[in-house]
C-alpha positions as CSV (number, residue, x, y, z in Angstrom):
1,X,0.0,0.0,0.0
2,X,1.6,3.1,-0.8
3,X,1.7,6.4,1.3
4,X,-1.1,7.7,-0.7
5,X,-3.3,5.0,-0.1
6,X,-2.3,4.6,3.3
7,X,-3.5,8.4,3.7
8,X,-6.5,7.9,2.0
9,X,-7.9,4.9,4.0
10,X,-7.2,6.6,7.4
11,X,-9.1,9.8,6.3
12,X,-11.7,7.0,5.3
13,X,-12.2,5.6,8.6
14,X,-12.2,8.6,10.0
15,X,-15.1,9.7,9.0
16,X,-16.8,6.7,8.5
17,X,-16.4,6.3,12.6
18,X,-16.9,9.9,13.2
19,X,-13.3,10.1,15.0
20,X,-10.3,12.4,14.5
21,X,-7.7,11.7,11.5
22,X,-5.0,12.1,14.2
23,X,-6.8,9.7,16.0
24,X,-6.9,6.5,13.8
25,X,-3.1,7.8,13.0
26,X,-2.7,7.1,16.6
27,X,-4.2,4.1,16.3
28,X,-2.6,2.2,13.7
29,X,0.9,3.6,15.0
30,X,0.1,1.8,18.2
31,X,-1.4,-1.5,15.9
32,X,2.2,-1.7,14.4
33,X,4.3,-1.2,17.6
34,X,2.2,-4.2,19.1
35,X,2.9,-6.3,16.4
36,X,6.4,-5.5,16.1
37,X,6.8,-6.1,19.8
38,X,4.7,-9.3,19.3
39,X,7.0,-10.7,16.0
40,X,10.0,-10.0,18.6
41,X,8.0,-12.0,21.4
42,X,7.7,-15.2,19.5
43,X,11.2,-15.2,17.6
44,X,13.1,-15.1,21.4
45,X,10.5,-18.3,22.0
């Protein structure tokens, strides 16, 4: 998905929830840290 897309789903969701762009930024930046942290989780396993 490029950067453009990216953009243009979050802006989607945002109003389709009726929450703040900078929210579902927030959102998915946290999504992506968990499952980072959660890839590093099992590979130490």
């Amino acid at each position: 998905m490029s950067e453009y897309q990216a953009g243009a789903t979050q802006k989607t969701l945002a109003k389709k929830y009726g929450i703040s762009l900078s929210s579902v930024k927030r959102l998915a930046r946290d999504a992506r840290r968990d499952l980072v942290r959660s890839r590093a989780g099992r590979s130490e396993e």
